[in-house]
N, CA, C and O of each residue as an XYZ file, in Angstrom:
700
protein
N      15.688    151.895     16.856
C      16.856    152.650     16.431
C      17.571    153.162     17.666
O      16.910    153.775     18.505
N      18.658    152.992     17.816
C      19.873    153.249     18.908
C      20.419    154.803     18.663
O      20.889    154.795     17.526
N      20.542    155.960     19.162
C      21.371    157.313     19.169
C      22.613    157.176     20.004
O      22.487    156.769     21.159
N      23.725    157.457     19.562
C      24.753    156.909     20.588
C      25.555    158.440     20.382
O      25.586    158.794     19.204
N      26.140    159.295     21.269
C      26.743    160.470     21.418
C      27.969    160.427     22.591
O      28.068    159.722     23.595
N      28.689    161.274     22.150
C      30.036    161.120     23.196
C      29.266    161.994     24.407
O      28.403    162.814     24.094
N      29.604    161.786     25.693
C      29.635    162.438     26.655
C      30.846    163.284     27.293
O      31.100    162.794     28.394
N      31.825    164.553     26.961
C      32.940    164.701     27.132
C      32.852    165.687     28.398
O      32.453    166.841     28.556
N      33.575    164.401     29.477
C      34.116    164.689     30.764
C      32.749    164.510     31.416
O      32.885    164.937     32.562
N      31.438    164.065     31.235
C      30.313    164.183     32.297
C      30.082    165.370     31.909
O      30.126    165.486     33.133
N      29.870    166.434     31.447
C      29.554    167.625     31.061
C      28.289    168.136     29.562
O      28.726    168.254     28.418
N      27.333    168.284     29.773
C      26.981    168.422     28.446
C      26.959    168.952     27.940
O      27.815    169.744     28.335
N      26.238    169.617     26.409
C      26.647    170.803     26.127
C      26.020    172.008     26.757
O      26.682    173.037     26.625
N      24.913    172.111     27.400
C      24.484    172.642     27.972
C      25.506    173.610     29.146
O      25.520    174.838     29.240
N      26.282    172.650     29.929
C      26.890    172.662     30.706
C      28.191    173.714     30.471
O      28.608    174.678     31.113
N      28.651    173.003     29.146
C      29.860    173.904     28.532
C      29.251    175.398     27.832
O      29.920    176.405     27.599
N      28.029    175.229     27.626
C      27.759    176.932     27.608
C      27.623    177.726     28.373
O      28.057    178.859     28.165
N      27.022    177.424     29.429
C      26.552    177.967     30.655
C      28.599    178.766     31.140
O      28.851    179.926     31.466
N      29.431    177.795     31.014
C      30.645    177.920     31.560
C      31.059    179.567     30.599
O      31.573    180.561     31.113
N      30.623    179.406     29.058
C      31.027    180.421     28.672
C      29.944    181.629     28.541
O      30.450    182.751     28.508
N      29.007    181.583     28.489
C      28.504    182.739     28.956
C      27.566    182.912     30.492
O      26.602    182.198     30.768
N      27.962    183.725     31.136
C      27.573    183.984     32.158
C      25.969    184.215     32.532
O      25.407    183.870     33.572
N      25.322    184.983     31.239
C      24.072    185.389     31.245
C      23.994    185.434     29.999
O      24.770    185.141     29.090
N      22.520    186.012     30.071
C      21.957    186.476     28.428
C      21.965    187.512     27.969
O      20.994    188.232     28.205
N      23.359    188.159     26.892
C      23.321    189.479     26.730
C      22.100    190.077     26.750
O      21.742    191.074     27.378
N      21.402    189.268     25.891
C      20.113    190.416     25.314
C      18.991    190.709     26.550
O      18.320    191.740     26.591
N      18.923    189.843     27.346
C      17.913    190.401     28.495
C      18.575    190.252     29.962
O      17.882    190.285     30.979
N      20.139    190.066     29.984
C      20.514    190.151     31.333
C      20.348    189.280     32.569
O      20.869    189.334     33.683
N      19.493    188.494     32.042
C      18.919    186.853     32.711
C      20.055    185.952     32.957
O      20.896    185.831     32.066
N      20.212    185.128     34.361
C      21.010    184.505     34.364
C      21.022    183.503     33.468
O      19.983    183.552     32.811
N      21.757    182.569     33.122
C      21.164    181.064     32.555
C      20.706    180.138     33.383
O      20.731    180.419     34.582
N      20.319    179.170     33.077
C      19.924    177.935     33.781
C      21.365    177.069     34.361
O      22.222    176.463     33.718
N      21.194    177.341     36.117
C      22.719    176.878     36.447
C      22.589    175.397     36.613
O      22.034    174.943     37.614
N      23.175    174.462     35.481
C      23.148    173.238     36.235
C      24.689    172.125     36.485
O      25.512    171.696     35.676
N      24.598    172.022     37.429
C      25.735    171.267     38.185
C      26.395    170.345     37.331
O      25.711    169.855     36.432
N      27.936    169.912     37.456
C      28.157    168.743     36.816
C      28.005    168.108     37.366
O      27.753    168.236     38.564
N      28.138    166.448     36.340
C      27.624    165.210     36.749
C      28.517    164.098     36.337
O      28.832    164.033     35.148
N      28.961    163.222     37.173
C      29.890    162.166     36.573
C      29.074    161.564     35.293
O      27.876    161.408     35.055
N      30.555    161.235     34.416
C      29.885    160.546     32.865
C      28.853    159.336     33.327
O      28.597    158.895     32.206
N      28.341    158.780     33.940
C      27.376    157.716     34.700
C      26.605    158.316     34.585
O      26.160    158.215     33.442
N      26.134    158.937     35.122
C      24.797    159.939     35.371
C      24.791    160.898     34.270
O      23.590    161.137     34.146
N      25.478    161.664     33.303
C      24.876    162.282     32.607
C      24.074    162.363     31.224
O      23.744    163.309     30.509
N      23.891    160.910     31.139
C      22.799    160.810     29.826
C      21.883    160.940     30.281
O      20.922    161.186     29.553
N      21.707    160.851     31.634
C      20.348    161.258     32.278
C      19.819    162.607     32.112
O      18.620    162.883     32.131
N      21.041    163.660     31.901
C      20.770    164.915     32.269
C      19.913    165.329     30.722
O      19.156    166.294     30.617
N      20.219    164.425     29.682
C      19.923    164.628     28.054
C      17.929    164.244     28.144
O      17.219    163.803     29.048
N      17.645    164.690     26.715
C      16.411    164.224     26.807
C      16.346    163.460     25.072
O      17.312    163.488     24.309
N      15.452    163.037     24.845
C      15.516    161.669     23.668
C      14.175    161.581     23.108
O      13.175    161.206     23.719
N      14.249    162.027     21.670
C      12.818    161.394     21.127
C      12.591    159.988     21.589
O      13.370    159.060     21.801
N      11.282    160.109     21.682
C      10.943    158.482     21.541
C      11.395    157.559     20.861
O      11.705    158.035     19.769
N      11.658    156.240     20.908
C      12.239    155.225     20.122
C      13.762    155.523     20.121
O      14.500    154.584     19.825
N      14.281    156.654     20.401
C      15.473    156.558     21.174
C      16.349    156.902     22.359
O      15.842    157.583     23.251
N      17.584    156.515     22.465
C      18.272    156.288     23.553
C      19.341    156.941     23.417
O      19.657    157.411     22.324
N      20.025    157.073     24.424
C      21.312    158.129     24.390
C      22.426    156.920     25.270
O      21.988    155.933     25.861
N      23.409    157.162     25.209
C      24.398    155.751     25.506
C      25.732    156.734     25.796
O      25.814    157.847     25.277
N      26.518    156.322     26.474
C      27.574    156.828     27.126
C      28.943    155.955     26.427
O      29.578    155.036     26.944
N      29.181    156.752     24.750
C      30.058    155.640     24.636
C      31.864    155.325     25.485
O      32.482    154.285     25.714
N      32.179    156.787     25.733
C      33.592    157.210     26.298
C      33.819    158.295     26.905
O      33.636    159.447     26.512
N      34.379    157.773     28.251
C      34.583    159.425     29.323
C      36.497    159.092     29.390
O      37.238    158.209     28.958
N      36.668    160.363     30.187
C      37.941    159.907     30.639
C      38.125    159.420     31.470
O      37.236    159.491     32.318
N      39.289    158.655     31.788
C      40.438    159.024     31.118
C      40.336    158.379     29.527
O      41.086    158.953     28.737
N      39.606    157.391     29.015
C      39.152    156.867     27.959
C      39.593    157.800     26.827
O      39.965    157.467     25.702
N      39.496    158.867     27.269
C      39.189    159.975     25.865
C      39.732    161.368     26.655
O      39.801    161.420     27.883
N      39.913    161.907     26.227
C      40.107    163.577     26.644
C      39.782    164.714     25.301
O      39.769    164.383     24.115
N      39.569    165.908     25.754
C      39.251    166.970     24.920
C      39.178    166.186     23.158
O      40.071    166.216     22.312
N      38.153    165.704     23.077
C      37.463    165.178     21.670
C      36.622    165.958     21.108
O      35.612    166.316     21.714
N      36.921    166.402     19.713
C      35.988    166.939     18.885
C      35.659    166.420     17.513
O      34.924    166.902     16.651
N      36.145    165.680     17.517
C      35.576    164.421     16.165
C      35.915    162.970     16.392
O      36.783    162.615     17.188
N      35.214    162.172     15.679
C      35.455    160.749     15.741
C      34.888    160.024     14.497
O      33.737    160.359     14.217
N      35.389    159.213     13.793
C      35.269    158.190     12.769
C      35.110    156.646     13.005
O      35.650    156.256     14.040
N      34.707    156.038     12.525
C      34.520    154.488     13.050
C      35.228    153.692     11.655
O      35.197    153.701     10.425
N      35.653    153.248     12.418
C      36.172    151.796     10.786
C      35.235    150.914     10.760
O      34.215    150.800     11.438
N      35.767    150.153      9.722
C      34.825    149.078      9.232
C      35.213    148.075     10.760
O      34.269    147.314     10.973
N      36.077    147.957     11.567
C      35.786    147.215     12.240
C      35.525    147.480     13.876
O      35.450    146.701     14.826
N      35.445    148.603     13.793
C      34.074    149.417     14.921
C      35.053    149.881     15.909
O      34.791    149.971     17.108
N      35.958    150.115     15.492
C      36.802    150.743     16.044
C      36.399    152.403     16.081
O      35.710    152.919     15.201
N      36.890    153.068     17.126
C      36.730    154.783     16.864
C      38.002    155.868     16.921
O      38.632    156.285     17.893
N      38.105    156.104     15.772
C      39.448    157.650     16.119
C      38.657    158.526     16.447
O      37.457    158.678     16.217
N      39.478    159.175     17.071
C      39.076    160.186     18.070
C      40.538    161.501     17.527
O      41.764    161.462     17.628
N      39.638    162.440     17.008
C      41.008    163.618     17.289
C      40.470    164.451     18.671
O      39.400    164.917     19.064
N      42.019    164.342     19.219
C      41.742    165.139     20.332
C      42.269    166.795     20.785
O      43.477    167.013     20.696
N      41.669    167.538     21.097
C      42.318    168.950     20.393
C      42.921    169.846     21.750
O      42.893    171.040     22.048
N      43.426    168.720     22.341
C      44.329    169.160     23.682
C      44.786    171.560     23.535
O      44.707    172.547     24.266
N      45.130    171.283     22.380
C      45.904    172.903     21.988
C      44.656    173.403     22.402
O      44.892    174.318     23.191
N      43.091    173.209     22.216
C      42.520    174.510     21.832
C      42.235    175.444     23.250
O      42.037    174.938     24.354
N      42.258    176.819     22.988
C      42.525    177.378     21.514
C      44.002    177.973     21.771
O      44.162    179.084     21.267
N      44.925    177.532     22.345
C      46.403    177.644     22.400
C      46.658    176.881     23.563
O      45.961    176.266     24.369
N      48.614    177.241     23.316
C      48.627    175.847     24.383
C      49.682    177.186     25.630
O      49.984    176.963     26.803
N      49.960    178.307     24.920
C      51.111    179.535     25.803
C      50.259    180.535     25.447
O      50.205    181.130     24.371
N      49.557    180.687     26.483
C      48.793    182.422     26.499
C      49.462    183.550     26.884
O      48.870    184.585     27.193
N      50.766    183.418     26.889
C      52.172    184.072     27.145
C      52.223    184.599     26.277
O      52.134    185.822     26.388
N      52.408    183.963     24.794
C      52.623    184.617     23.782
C      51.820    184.613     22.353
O      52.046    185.171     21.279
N      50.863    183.804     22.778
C      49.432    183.628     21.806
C      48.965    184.755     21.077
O      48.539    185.232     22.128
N      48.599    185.776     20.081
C      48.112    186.208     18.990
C      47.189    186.218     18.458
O      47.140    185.694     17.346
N      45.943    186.884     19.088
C      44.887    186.753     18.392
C      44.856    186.996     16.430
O      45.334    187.948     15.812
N      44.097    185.724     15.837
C      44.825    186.028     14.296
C      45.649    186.350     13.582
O      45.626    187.103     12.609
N      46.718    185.575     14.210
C      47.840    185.855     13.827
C      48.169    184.069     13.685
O      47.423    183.206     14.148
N      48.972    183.903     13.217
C      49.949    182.352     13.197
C      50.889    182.534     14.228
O      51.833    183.323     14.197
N      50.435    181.382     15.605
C      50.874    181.398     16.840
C      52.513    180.006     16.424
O      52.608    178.923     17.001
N      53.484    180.498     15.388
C      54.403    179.418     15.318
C      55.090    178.643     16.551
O      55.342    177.438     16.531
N      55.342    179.465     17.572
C      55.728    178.878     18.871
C      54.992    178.078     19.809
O      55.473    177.743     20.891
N      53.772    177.744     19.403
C      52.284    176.993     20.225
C      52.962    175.299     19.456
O      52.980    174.667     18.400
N      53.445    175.240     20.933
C      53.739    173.377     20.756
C      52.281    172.444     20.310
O      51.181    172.537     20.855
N      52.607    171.666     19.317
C      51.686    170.636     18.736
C      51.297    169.755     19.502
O      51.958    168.716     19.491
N      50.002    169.843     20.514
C      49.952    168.727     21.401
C      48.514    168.088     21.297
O      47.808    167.713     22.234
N      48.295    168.058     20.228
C      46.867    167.572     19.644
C      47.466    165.866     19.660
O      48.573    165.329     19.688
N      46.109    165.435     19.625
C      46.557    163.613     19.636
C      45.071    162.917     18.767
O      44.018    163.553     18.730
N      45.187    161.913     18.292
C      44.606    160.633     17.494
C      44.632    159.874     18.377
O      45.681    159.774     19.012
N      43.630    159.169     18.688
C      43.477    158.275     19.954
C      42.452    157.374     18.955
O      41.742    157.752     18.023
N      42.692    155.842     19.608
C      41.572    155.028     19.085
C      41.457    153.935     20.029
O      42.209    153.213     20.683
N      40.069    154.119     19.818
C      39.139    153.524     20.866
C      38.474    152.215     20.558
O      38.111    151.860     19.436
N      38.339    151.448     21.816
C      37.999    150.085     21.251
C      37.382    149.702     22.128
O      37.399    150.176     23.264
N      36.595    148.583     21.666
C      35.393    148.072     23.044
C      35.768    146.764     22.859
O      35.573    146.232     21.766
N      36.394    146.032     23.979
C      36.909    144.572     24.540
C      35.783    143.977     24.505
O      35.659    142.956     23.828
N      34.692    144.522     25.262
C      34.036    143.813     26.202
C      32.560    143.412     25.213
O      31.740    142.558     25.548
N      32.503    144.013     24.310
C      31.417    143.677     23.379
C      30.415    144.377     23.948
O      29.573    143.524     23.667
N      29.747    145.252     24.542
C      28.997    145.680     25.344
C      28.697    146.953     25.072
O      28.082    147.529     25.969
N      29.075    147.908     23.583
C      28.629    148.692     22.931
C      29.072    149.972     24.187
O      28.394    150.870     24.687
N      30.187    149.649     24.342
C      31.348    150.933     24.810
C      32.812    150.802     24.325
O      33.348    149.779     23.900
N      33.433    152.201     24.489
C      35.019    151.675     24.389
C      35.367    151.956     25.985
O      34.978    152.871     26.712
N      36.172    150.927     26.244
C      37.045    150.757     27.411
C      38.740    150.350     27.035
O      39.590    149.661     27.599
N      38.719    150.808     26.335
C      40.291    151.188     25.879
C      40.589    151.935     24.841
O      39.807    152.216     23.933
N      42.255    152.447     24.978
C      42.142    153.215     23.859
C      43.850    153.515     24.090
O      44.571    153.362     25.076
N      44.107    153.984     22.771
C      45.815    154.352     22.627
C      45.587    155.266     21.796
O      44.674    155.594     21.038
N      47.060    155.781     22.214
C      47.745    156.740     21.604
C      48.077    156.930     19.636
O      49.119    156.664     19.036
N      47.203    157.290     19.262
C      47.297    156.268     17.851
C      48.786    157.436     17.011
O      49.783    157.086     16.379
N      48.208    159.065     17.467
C      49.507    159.765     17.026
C      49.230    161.081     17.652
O      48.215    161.540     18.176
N      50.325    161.519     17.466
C      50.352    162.943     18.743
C      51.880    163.719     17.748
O      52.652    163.257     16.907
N      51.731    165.049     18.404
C      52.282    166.500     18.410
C      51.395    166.405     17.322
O      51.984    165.848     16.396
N      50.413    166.658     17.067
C      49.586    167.447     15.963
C      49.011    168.531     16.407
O      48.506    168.567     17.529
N      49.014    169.631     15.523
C      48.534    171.118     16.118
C      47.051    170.894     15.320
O      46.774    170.679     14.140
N      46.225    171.052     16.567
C      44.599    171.715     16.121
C      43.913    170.393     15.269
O      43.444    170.633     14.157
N      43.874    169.313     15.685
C      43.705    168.203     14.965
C      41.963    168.087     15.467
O      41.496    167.763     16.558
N      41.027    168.639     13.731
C      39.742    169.325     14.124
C      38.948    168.171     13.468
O      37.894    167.994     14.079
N      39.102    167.370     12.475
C      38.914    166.510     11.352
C      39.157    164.971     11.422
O      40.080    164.684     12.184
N      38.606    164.003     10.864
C      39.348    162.634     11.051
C      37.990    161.956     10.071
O      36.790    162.066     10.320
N      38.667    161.210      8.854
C      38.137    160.313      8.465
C      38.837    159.115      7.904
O      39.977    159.218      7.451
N      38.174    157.963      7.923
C      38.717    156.610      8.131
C      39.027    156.138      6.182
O      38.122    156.321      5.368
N      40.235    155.625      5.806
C      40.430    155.764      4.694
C      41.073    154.393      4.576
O      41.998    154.456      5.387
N      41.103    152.917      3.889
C      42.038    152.041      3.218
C      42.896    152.074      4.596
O      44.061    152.471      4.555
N      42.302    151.649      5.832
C      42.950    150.570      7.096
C      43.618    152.058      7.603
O      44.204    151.946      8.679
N      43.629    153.051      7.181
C      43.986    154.532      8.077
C      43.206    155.493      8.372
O      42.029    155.286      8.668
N      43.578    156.332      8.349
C      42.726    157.732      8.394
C      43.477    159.205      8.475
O      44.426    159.582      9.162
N      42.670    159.872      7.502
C      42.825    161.300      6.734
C      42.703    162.156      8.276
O      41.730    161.957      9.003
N      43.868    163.173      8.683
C      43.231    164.123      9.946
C      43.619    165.068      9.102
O      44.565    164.913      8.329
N      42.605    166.603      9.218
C      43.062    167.570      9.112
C      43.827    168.134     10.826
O      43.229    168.075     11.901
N      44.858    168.504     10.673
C      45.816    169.729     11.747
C      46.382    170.344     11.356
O      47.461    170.049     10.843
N      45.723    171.909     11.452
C      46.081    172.579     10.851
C      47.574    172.761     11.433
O      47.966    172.554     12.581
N      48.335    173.237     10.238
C      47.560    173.549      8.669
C      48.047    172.691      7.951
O      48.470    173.090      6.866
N      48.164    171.340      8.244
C      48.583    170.161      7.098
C      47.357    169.563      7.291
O      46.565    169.820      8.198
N      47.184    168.493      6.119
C      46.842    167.323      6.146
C      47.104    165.931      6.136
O      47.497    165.379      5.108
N      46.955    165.434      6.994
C      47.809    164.111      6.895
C      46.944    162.802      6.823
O      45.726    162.659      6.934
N      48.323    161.548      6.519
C      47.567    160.249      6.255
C      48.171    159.657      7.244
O      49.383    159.733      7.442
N      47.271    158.947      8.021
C      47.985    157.548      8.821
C      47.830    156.780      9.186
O      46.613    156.681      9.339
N      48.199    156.156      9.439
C      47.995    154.372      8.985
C      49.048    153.545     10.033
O      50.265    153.729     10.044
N      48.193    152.435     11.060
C      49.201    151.284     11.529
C      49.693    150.096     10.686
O      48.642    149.648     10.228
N      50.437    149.530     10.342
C      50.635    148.690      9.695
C      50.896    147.260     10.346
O      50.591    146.240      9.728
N      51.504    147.216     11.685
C      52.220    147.021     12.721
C      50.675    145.871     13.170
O      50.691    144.641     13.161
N      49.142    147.026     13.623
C      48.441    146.102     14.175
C      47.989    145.937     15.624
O      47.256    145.171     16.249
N      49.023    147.371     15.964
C      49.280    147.967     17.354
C      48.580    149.253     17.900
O      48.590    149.729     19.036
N      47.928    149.704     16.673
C      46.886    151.251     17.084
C      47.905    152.283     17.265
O      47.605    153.271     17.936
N      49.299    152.163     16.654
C      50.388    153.355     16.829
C      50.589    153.562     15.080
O      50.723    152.721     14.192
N      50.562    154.389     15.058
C      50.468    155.161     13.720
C      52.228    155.006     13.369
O      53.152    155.560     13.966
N      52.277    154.290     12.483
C      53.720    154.006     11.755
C      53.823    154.655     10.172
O      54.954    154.741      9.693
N      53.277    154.869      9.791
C      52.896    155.698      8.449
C      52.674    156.993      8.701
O      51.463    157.211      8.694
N      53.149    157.702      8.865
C      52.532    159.881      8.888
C      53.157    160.604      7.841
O      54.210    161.242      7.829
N      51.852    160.264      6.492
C      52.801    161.069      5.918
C      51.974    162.298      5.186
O      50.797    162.241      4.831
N      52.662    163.162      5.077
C      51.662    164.780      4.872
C      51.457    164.871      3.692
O      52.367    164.966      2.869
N      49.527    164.849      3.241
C      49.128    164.939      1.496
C      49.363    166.473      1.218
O      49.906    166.842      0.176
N      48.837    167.552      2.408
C      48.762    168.732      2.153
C      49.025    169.578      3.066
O      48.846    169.247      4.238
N      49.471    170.765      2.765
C      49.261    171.436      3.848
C      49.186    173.602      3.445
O      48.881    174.133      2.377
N      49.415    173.986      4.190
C      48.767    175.299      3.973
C      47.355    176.308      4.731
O      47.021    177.486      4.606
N      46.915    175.370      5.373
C      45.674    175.816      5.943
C      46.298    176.844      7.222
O      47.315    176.901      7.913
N      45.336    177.409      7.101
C      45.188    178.280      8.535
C      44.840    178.076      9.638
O      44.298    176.978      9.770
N      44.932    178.800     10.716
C      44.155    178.623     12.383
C      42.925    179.605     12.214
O      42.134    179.770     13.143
């Protein structure tokens, strides 16, 4: 059995906690400081039950700020990418509040592996200005993103990985 996990930026999660907390409230202990590592080297930094493996499917520029991904039936991967979080103007940002002036710069990216070799090494722009695009599942040759606070459908028709169909089922959600 194969485990396959994104690696985002060479960083693991480990890595991205350490960045946000400094220590351990409760006993004042530093954390465990460990260095970054180019996406090459950092499945190394992971550890793996037996019988499996950890695999490096996409770094950047391949991918940027990714927090979900879906696969189609033909092994393709969307990727929402959540460029905004958690705003994009800390000028005028609002804690809990509806930040209406925070430009939509979330993106749908899809990823593809040429080379047969159980990576993606390419990838496009599939759709962009989406705010907070947290969600993505693969639906009838498209795919469902939640950004808040719509929901949308989209779909290439074209054949080109550029989203020619965007059209909004719902919307209303919150940040």
């Amino acid at each position: 059995m194969k485990l396959s996990a994104f690696i985002i930026g060479g960083l693991s999660l480990v890595i991205l906690l350490r960045a946000a907390f400094a220590e351990d409230q409760a006993t004042s202990r530093p954390f465990l400081r460990i260095p970054p590592v180019s996406p090459q080297k950092a499945t190394q930094t992971f550890g793996a039950l037996e019988h499996f493996q950890l695999d490096l499917l996409a770094a950047e520029p391949v991918v940027t700020d990714p927090v979900a991904i879906a696969y189609d039936e033909n092994g393709l991967g969307y990727v929402a990418e959540m460029n905004d979080y958690p705003y994009t103007d800390k000028t005028t940002h609002k804690a809990f509040a509806e930040n209406t002036t925070d430009k939509p710069i979330g993106r749908i990216r899809v990823l593809e592996d040429t080379t047969g070799r159980g990576a993606f090494d390419k990838s496009y722009v599939f759709a962009e200005n989406l705010s907070w695009p947290t969600g993505i599942v693969c639906y009838d040759g498209g795919v469902f993103v939640i950004a808040t606070p719509d929901l949308w459908y989209l779909k290439s028709t074209k054949g080109d990985h550029h989203a020619d169909i965007r059209r909004k089922v719902f919307t209303g959600f919150r940040k």
